[in-house]
MARLUMDREN-683145 format. One record per residue (C-alpha): z, x, y; residue number from 1; residue in one letter; chain. Coordinates in nm, 4 decimals. Layout:
<rs>
       up     east    north   n res chain
        Z        X        Y NUM   A     A
...
</rs>
This chain:
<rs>
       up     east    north   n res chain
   0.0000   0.0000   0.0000   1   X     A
  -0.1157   0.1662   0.3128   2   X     A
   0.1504   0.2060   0.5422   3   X     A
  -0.0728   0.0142   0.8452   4   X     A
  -0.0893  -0.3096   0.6689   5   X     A
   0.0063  -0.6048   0.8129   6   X     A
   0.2946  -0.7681   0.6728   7   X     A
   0.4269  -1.1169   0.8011   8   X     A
   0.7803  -1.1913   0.7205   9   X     A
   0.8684  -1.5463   0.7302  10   X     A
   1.2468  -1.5664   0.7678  11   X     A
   1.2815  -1.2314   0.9170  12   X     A
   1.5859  -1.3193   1.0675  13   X     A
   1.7808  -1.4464   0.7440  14   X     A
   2.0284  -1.2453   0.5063  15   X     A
   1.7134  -1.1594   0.2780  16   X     A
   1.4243  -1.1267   0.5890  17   X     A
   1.5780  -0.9012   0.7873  18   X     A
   1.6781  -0.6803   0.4840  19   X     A
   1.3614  -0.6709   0.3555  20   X     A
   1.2641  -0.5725   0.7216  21   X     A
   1.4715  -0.3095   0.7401  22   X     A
   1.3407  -0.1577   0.4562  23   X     A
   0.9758  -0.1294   0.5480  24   X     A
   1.1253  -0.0056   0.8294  25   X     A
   1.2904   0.2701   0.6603  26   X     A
   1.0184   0.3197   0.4483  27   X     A
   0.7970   0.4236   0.7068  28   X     A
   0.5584   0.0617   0.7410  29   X     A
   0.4660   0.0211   1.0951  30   X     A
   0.2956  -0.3370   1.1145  31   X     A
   0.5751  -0.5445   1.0265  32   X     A
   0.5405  -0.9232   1.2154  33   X     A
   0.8092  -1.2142   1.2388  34   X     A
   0.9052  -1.4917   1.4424  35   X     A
   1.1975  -1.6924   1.4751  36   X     A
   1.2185  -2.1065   1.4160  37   X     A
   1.1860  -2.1370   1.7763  38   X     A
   0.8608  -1.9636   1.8309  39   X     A
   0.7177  -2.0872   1.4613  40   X     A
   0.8362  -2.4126   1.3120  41   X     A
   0.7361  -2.3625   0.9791  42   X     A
   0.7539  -2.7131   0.8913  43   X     A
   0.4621  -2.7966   1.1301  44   X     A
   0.1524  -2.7484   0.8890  45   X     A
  -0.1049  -2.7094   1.2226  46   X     A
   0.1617  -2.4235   1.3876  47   X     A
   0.1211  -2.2037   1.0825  48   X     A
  -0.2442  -2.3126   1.0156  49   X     A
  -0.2721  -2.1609   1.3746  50   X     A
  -0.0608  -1.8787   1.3591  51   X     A
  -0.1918  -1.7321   1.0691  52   X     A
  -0.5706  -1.7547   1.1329  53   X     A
  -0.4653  -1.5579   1.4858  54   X     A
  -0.2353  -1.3179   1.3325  55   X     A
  -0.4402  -1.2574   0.9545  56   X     A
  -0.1793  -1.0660   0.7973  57   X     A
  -0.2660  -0.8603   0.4941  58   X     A
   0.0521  -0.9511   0.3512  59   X     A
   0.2596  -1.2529   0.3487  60   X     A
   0.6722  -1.2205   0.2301  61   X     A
   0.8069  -1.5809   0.2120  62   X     A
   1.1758  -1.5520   0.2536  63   X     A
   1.2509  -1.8750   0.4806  64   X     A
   1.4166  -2.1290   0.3367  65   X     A
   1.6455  -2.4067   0.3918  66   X     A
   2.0141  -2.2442   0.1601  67   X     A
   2.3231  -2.3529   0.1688  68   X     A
   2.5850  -2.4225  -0.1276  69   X     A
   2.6941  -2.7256  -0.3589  70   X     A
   2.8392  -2.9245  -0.0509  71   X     A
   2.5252  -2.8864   0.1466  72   X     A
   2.3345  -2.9244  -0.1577  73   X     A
   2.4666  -3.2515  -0.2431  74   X     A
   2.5656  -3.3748   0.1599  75   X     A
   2.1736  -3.3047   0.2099  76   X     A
   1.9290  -3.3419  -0.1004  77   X     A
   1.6374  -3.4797   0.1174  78   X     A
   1.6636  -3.1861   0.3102  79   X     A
   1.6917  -2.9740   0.0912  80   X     A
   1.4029  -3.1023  -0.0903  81   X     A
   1.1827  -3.2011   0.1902  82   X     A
   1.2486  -2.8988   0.3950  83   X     A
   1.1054  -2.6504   0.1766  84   X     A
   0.8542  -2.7906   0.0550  85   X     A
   0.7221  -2.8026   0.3323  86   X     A
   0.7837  -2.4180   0.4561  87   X     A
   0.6199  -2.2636   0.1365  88   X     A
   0.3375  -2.5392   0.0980  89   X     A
   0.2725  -2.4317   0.4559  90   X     A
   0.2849  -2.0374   0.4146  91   X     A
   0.0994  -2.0437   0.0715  92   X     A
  -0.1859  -2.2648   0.1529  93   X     A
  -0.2451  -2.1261   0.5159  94   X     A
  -0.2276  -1.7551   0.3370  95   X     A
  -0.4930  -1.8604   0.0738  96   X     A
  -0.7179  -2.0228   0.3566  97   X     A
  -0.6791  -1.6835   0.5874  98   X     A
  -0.7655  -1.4458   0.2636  99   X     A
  -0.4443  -1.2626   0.2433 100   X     A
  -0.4463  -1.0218   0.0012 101   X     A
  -0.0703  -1.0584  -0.1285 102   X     A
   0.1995  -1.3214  -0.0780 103   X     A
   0.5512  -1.2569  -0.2371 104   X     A
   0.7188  -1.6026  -0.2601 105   X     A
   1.1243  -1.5747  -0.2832 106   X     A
   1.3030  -1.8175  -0.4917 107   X     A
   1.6549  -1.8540  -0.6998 108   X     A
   1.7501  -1.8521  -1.0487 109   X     A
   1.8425  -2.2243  -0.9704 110   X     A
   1.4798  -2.3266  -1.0544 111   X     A
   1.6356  -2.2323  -1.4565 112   X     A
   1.7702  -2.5383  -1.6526 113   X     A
   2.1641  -2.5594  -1.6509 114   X     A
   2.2229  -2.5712  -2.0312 115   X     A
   1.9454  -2.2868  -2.0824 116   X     A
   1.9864  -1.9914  -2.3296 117   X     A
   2.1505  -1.7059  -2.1367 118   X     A
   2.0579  -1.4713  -2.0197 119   X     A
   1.8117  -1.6764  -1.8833 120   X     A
   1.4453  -1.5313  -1.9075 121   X     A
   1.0529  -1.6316  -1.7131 122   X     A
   0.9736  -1.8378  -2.0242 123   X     A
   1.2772  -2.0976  -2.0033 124   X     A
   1.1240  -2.2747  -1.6642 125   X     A
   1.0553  -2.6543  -1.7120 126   X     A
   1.2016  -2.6114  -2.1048 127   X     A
   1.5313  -2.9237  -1.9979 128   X     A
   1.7214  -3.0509  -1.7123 129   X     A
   1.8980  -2.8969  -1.3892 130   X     A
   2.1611  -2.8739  -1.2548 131   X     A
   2.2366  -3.2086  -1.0445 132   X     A
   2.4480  -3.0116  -0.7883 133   X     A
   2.1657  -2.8439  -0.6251 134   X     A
   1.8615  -2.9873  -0.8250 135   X     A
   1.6947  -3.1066  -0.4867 136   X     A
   1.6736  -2.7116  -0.3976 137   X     A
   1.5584  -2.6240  -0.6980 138   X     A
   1.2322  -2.8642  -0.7934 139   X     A
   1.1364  -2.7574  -0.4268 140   X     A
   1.1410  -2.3556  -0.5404 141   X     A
   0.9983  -2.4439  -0.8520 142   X     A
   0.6804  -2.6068  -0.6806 143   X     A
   0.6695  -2.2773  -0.5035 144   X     A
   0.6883  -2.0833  -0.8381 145   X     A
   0.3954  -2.3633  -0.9342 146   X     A
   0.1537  -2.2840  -0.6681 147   X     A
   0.1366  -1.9750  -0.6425 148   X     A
   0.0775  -1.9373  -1.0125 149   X     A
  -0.1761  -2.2009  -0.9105 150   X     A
  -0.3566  -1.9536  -0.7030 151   X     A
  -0.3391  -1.6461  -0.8935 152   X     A
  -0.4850  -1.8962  -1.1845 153   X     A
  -0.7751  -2.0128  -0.9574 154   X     A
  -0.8634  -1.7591  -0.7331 155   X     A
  -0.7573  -1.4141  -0.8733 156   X     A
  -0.5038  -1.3567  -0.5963 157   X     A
  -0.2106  -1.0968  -0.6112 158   X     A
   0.0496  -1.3836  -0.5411 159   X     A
   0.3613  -1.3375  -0.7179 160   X     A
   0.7197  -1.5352  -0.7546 161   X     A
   1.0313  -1.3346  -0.7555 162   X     A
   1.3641  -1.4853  -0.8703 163   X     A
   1.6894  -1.3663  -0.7043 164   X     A
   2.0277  -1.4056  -0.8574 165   X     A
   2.2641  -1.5390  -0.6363 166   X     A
   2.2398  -1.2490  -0.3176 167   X     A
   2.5129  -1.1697  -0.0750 168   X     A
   2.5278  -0.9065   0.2066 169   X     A
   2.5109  -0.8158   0.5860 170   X     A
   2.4493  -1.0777   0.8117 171   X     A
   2.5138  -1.3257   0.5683 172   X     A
   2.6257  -1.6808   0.6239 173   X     A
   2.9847  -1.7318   0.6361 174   X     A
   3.0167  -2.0748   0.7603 175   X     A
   3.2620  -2.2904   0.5282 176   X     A
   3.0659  -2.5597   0.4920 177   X     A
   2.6931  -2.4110   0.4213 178   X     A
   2.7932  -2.0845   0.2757 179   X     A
   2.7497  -1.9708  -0.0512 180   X     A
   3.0504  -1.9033  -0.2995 181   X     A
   3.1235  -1.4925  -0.1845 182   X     A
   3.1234  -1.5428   0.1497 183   X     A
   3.2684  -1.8104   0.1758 184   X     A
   3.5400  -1.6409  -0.0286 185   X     A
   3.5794  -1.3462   0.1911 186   X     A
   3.6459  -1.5767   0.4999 187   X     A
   3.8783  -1.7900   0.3197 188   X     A
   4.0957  -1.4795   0.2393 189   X     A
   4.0577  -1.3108   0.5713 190   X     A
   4.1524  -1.6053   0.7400 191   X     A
   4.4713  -1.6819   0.5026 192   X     A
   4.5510  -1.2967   0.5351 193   X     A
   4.5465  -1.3265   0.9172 194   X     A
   4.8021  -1.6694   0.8956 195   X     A
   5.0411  -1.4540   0.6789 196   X     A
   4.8964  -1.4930   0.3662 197   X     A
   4.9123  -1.8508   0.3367 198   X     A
   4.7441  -1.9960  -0.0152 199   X     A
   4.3915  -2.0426  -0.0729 200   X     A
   4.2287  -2.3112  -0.2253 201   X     A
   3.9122  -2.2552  -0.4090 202   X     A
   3.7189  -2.5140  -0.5923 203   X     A
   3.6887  -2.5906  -0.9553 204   X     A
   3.8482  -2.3905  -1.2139 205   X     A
   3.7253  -2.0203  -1.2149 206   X     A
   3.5651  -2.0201  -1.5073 207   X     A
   3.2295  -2.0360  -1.4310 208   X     A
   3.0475  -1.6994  -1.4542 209   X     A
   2.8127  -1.5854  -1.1751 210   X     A
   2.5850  -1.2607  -1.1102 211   X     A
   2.5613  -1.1026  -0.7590 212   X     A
   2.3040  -0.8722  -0.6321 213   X     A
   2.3319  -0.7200  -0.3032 214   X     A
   2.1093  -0.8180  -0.0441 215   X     A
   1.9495  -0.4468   0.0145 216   X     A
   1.8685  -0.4248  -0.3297 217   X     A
   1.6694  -0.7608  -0.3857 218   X     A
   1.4932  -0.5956  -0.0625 219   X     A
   1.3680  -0.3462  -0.2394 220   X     A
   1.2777  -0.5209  -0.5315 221   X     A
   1.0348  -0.6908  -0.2711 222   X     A
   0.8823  -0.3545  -0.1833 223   X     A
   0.8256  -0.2851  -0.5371 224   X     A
   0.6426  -0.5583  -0.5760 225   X     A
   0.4435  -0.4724  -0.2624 226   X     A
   0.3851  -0.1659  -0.3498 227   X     A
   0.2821  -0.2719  -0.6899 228   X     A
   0.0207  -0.4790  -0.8979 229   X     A
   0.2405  -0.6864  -1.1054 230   X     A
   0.1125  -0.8074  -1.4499 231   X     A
   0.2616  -1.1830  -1.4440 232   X     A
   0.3666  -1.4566  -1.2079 233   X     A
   0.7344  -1.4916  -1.1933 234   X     A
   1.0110  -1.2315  -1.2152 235   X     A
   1.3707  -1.2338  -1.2011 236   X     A
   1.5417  -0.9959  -0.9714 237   X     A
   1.9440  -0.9139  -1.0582 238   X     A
   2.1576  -0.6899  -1.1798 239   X     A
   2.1816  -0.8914  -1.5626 240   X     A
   2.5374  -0.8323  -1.5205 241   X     A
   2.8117  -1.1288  -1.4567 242   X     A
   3.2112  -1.2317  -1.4216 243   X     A
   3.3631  -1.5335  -1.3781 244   X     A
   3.4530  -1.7040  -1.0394 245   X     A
   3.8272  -1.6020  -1.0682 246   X     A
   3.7348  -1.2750  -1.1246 247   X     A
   3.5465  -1.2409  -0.8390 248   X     A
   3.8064  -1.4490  -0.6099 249   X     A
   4.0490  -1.1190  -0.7479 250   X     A
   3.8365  -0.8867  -0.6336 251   X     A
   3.7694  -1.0082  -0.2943 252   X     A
   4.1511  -1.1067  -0.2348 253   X     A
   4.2026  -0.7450  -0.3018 254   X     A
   3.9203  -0.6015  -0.0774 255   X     A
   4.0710  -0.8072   0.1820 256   X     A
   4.4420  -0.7196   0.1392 257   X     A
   4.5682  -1.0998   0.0977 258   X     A
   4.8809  -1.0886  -0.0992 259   X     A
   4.8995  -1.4988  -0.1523 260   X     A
   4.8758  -1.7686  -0.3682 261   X     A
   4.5138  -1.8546  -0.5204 262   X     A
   4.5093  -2.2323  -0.5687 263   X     A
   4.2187  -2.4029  -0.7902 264   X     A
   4.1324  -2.7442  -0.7362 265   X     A
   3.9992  -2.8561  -1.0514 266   X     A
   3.9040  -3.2038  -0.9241 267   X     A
   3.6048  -3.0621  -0.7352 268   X     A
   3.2764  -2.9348  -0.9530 269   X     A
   3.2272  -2.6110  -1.1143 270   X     A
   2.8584  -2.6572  -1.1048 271   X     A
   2.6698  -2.4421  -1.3534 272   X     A
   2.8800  -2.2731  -1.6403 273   X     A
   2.6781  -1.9488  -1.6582 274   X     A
   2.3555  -1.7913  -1.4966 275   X     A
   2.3438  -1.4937  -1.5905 276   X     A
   1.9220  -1.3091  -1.5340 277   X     A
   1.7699  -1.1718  -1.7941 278   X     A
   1.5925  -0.8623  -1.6169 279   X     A
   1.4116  -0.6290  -1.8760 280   X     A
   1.0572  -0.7974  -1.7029 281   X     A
   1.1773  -0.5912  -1.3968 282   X     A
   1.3314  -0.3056  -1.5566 283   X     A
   1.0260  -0.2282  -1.7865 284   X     A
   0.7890  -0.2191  -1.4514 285   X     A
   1.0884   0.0442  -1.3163 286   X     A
   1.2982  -0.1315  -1.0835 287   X     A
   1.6612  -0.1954  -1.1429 288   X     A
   1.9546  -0.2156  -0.9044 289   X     A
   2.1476   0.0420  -0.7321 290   X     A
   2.5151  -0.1421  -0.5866 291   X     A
   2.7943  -0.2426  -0.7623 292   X     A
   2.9549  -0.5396  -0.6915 293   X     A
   3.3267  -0.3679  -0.5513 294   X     A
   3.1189  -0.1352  -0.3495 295   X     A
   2.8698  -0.4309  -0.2130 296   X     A
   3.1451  -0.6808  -0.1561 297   X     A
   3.3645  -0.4127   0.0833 298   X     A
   3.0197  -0.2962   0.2603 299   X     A
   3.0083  -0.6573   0.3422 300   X     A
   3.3368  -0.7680   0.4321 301   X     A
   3.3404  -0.4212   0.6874 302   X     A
   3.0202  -0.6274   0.8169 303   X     A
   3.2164  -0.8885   0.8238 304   X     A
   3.5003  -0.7525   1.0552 305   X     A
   3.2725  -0.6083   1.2442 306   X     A
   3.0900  -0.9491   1.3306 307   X     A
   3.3668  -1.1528   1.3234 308   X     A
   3.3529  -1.3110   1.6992 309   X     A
   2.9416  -1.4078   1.6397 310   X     A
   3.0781  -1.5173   1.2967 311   X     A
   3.3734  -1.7460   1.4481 312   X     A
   3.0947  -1.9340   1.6752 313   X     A
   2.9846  -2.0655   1.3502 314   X     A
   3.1685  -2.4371   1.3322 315   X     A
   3.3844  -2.4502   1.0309 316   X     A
</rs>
């Protein structure tokens, strides 16, 4: 991949979009474009009709989306549903009518059935049911999956579908009520650290297991697949390692130096028992993950502190 290319980012300003823009950046790319929701609604089909026959980048990276965990999920399924539909549909059918060369379409290992064999590999999409909790999320992600397979079916194109486990990091979202399960975590025991270690209450029971990649590494599992002609449609990206939920409530209540009481409230869901990636597709092309968990959970909690007045204008 020359170095000159042009390569769009949509969501450049996200957890994933601005890591994966950082990265080019490091790695020496020089023609990186983005623009924020308020210059480019994504949703309006003519605004990126127009925007990319102007712009005709090389190289698409779709990482907008509309996230958020099982409270949004379920508070908002139309959203949820509607909302990103639209964005990819948008992104993938204005890229195909503007000739780019490459689009790499970001999804999440929700698009996997809950009850499916674990780990969970390519080959179990569309074999049973999802998960209800965030199912809305997930047919939208797997339509993305679907048409860009579509594509590379049809017309030859070098559009692929990577899979992320569930991805924390810098600039993450830490509001209460949209975030996802780790940060969420590390604000709930910051906060009860800071009110003298008062108890926190965490959902369900802790059993659930969960894997974690840091946000800097799915970024460069996105410039691996730019920088390489992948075989097959879809991939999963993670570290095919998990723990459970308490487990990972331990470690953050001790990278944050609360001392209280963890309370779980078993009346509210537990969502999916396991997803755990299976990632040999990845690892037999040659990329693998370099953070572990402890080390990517205190990088992010130090971003954390360091943020923590933009963070607080977040409503809770």
């Amino acid at each position: 991949m020359n170095k000159d290319k042009k390569i769009y980012i949509a969501g450049h300003n996200g957890m994933v979009g601005s890591a994966v823009y950082r990265a080019l950046q490091k790695k020496g790319y020089t023609n990186i474009i983005g623009k924020s929701s308020k210059e480019l609604d994504l949703k309006e089909q003519a605004a990126v009709r127009e925007f990319m026959a102007t712009e005709k980048p090389d190289v698409v990276i779709d990482a907008a989306a509309r996230v958020g965990g099982i409270l949004a999920n379920n508070d908002y399924p139309y959203q949820f549903l509607m909302e990103n539909m639209l964005i990819q549909n948008n992104l993938v059918d204005a890229a195909l009518k503007n000739n780019v060369d490459k689009f790499i379409f970001l999804g999440s290992s929700c698009i996997y059935p809950k009850y499916a064999p674990q780990p969970l590999k390519e080959e179990y999409l569309l074999t049973d049911s999802l998960e209800p909790t965030n199912e809305w999320y997930a047919v939208a992600k797997i339509t993305g999956v679907k048409a860009t397979e579509a594509i590379r079916k049809q017309f030859g194109k070098d559009y692929v579908s990577l899979m992320p486990t569930n991805l924390y990091g810098t600039h993450d979202n830490f509001d209460l009520n949209t975030s996802h399960v780790l940060p969420a975590m590390i604000r709930k025991f910051h906060e009860a650290k800071q009110n003298g270690n008062t108890p926190v209450v965490l959902w369900g029971s802790g059993t659930p297991m969960r894997e974690f990649l840091f946000v800097d590494d799915m970024a460069e599992g996105v410039i691996f697949a730019l920088e390489n002609v992948l075989p097959d449609n879809l991939y999963n990206v993670g570290t095919g390692e998990d723990i459970t939920i308490k487990e990972l409530a331990e470690t953050i209540q001790k990278i944050t130096g609360h001392t209280g009481e963890i309370i779980w409230d078993s009346t509210k869901p537990d969502g999916t028992p396991r997803k755990l990636m299976d990632v040999s597709k990845m690892h037999g092309l040659g990329w693998s993950h370099k953070m572990n968990l402890e080390q990517g959970i205190s990088e992010t909690y130090n971003w954390f502190l360091d943020n923590i007045e933009s963070v607080k204008k977040v409503t809770i």
